[in-house]
VODO-793099 format. One record per residue (C-alpha): x, y negated, z. Coordinates in steps of 0.001 Angstrom, whole numbers, plus 500000, padded with zeros to 6 digits. Example, Ala and Ser with C-alpha at 12.3 -4.5 7.8 and 13.67 -1.06 7.14 Angstrom:
VODO-793099
[atom [512300 504500 507800]]
[atom [513670 501060 507140]]
This chain:
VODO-793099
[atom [169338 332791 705138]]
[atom [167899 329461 705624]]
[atom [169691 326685 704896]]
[atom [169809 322429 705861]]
[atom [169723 319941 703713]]
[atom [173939 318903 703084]]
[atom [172897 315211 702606]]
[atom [171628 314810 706597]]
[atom [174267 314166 708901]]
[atom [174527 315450 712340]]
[atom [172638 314279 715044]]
[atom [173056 314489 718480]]
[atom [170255 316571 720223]]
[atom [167693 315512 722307]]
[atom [164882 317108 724429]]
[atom [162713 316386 722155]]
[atom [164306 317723 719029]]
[atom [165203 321141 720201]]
[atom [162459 324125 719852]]
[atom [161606 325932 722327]]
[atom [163106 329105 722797]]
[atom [160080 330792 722292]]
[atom [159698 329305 718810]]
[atom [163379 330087 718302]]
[atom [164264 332249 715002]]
[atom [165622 335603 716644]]
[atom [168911 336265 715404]]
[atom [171561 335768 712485]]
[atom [174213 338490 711826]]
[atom [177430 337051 710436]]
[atom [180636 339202 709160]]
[atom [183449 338040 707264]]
[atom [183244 334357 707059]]
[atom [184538 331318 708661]]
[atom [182381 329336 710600]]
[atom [183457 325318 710733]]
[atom [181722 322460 711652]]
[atom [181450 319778 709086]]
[atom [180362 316135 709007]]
[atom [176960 317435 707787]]
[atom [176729 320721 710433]]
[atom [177548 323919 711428]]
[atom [178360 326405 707979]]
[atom [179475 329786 707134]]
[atom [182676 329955 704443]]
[atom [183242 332562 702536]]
[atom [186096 332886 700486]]
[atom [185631 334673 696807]]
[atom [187737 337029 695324]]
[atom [188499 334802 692456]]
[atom [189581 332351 695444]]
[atom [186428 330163 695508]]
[atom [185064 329299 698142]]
[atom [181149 329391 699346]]
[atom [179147 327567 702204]]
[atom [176059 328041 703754]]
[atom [174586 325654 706080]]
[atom [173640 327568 709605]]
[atom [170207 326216 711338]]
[atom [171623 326592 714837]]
[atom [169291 324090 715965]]
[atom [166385 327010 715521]]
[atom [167949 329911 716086]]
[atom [168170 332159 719528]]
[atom [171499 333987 719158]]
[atom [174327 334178 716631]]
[atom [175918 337651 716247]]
[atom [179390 337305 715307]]
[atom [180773 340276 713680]]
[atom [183921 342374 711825]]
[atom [186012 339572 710315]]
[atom [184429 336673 711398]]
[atom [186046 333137 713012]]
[atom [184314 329887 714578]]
[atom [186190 326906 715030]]
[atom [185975 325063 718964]]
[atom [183422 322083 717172]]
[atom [181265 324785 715465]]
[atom [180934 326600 718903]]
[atom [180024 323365 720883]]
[atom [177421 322773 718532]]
[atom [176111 325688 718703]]
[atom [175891 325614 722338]]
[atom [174409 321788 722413]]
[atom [171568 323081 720415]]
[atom [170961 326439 722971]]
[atom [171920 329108 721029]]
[atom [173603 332302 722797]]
[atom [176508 333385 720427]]
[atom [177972 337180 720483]]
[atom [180922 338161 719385]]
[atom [180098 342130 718150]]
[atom [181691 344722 716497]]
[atom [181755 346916 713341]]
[atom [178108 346050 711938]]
[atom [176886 344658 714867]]
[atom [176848 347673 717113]]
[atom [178940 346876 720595]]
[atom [178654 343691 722063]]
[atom [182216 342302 723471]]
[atom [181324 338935 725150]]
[atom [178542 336138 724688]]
[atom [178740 333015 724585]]
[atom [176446 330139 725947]]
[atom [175189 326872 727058]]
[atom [175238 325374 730815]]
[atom [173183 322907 730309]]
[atom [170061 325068 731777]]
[atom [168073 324143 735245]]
[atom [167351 326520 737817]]
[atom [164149 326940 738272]]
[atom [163744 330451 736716]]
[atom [167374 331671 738356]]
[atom [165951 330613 741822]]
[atom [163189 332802 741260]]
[atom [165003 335541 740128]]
[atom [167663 335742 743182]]
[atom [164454 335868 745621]]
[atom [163273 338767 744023]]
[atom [166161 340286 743266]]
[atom [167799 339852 746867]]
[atom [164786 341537 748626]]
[atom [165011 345207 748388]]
[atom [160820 345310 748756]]
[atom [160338 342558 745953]]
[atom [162953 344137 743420]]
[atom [161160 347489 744075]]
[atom [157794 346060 743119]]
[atom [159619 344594 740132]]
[atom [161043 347374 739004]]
[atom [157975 348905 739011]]
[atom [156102 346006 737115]]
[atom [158770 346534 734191]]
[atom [157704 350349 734166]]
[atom [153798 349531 734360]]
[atom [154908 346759 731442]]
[atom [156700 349568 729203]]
[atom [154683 352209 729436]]
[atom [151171 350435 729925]]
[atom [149546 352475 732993]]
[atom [149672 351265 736349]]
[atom [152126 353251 738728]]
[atom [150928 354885 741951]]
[atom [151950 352209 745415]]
[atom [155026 354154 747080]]
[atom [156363 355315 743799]]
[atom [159974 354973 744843]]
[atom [162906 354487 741851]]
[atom [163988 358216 741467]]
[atom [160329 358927 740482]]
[atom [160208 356301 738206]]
[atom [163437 357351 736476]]
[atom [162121 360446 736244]]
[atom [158746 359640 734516]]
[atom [161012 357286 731895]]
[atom [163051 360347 731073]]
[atom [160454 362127 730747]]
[atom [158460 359927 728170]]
[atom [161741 358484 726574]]
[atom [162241 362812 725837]]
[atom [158266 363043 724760]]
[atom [158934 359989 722287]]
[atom [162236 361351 720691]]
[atom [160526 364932 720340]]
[atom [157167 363263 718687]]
[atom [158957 361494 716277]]
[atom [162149 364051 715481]]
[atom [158928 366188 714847]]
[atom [157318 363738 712473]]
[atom [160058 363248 710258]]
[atom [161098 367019 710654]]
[atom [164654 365983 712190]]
[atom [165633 369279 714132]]
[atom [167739 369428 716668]]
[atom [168003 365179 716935]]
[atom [170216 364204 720141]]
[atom [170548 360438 720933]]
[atom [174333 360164 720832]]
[atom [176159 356838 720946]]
[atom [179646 356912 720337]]
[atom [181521 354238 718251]]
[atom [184811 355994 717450]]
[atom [183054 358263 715564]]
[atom [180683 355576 714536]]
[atom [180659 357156 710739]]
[atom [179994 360886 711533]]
[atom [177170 359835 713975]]
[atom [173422 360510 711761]]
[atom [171517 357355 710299]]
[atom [169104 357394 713527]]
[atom [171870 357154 715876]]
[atom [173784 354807 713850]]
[atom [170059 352671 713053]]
[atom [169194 353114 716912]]
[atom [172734 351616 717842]]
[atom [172633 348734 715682]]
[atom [169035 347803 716409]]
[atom [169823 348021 720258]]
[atom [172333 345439 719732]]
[atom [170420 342929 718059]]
[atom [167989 343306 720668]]
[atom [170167 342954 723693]]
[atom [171263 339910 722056]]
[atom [167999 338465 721592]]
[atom [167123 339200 724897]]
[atom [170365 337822 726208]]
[atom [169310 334539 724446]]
[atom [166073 334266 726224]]
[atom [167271 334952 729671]]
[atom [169878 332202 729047]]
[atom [167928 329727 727476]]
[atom [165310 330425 730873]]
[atom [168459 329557 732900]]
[atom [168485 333031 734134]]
[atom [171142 335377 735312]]
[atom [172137 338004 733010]]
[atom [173618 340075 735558]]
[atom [171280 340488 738183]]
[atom [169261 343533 736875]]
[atom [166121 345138 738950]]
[atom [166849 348591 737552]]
[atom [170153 348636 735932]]
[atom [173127 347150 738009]]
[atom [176576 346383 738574]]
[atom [177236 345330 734910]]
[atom [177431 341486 733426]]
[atom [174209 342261 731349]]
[atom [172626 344428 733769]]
[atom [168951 342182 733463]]
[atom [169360 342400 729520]]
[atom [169412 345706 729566]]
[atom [166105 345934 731844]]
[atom [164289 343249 729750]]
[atom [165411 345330 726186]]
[atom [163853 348417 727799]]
[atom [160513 346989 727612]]
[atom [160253 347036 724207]]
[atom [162597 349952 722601]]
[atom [160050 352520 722915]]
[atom [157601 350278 720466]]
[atom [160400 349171 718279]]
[atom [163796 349885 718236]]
[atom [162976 353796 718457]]
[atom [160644 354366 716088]]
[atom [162578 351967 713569]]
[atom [165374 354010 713687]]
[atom [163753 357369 713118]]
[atom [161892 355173 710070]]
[atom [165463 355025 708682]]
[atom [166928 358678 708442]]
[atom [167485 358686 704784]]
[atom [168522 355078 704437]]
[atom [171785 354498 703230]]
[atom [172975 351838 705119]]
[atom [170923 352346 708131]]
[atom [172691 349997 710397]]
[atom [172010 346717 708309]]
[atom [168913 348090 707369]]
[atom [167981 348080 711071]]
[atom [169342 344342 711670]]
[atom [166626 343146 708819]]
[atom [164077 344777 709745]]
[atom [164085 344258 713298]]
[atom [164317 340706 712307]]
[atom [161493 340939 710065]]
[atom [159002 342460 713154]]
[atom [160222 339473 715587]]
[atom [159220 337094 712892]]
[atom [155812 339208 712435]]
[atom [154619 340096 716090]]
[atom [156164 337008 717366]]
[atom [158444 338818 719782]]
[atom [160275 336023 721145]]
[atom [157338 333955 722903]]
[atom [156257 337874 724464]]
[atom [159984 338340 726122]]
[atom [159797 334891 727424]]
[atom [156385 335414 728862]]
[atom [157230 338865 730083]]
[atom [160401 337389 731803]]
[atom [158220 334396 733886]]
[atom [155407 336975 734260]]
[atom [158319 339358 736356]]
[atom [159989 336490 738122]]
[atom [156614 335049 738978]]
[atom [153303 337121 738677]]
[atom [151206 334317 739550]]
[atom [152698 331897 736865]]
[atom [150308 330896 733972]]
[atom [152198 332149 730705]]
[atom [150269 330899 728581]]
[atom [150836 327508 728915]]
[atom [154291 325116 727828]]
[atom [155977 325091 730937]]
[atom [159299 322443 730816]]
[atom [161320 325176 731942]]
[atom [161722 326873 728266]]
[atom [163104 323550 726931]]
[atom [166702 323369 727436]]
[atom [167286 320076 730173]]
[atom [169531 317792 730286]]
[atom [172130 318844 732707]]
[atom [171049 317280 736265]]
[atom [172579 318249 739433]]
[atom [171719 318172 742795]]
[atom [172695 318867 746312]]
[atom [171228 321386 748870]]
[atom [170012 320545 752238]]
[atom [167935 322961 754384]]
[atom [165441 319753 756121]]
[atom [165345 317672 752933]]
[atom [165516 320176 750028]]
[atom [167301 319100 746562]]
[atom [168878 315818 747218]]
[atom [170747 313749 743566]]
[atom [174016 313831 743523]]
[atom [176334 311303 742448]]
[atom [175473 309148 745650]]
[atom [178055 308584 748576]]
[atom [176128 309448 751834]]
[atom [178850 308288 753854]]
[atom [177934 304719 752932]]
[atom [173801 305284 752447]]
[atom [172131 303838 756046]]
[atom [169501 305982 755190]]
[atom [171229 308833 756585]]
């Protein structure tokens, strides 16, 4: 766990100083501490058996989500912090597994939420991007006029091809994806791996769309659920990581921590987190260039405007009643 330097004092952020979230660490998983704010930043306290008491500095300012889990508190300045620097927090479960609530800034524009509703609120554009998430997971185009039953049908299809290939490969007969948390310790490593992993990355995820200024709940495939477009983005990349971690991890031990690190580990090494951004603009907006630093992944600060169907975005903070202009 990376830590600051306890001699700098706190700084307020600015544009400039805050990484993009596509340069953003991926995710810390925190469980029995204390998190405070300090004059120095945002730490982690842990008290010792023998009643001492242990801090570690939290670099909030680069990471994309905090996962807060079993036994773990945050103080109201710690959170605000956290949220002036653009980190998502979650508050989790038992090692990380269910998600309860998250946690985030509103200091976001809305450039990539406007795009979003458009082609979410046309039944022929959400279509076509439903089908662009399928062509993105499964890397072969899909025949014009596929309609959404077909396409649920061909993911369970190769979702029940993958599980075979690789319950074959590490001679696991008989595997069934279950998820069930009350009997979270009877559950096999995979399932218990494949849980925990699946969490981290809906988190992650969660962190992007948010820091994009996004709308978690306004899925393309999945609906009528707060994290509905989380759980379409995480589907793009399960089937080339999460999955095949968790079958990597049916004789570990502790497979549910196990999964946490190493999924860490391959966002750090494929560099995951500028991919889900692009993927995300590349949805909302086929045409836009993703490979170039658009404004839109640094948080803003917070401006807001007023509507009008002649003039377009008009600033706020004026009184029009008094403007001879209008």
């Amino acid at each position: 766990m990376a830590t600051t330097d306890p001699r700098r004092r706190l700084a307020a952020p600015t544009v400039a100083m805050l990484p993009r979230i596509a340069d953003s660490l991926s995710f810390l998983y925190l469980e029995h501490v204390r998190v405070v704010q300090d004059d120095t930043g945002v730490c982690a306290q842990v008290v010792q058996a023998d009643g001492r008491q242990d801090k570690v500095y939290l670099p909030v300012a680069a990471l994309a989500c905090i996962l807060l889990g079993t036994g773990t508190s945050a103080t109201s300045p710690a959170i605000a912090t956290i949220a002036r620097h653009g980190a998502t927090v979650l508050w989790t479960g038992s090692g990380g597994v269910r998600m309860y609530a998250a946690g985030h800034t509103s200091e976001q524009g809305t450039h990539w939420l406007e795009r979003q509703v458009r082609a979410w609120a046309d039944t022929d554009t959400r279509l076509e991007t439903a089908r662009l998430m399928y062509e993105m997971r499964f890397d072969e185009d899909i025949a014009p006029g596929t309609g959404l039953n077909q396409l649920r049908g061909l993911e369970g299809q190769r979702m029940k091809r993958l599980y075979q290939a690789l319950a074959d490969k590490y001679r696991l007969r008989g595997f069934r994806r279950q998820y069930d948390p009350h009997t979270w310790d009877a559950q096999n490593p995979v399932n218990q791996a494949l849980s925990a992993a699946n969490t981290a990355l809906y988190g992650i995820v969660h962190a992007a769309i948010c820091a994009l200024g996004c709308s978690p709940a306004l899925g393309f495939v999945h609906s009528g659920k707060q994290l509905s477009f989380v759980y379409d983005i995480a589907d793009l990349y399960k089937a080339e990581h999460t999955v095949p971690l968790a079958f990597a991890l049916h004789r570990a031990g502790n497979p549910d921590s196990e999964a946490r690190r190493r999924l860490r580990d391959e966002f750090r090494l494929y560099r995951l987190m500028p991919r889900i951004v692009n993927d995300i603009q590349a949805l909302l907006d086929p045409d836009t260039d993703t490979d170039t630093d658009t404004p839109d992944e640094i948080p803003q600060p917070q401006v807001v405007n007023l509507w009008d169907p002649i003039r377009g975005e008009l600033p706020g903070g004026v009184n029009y009643a008094t403007n001879e202009d209008w």
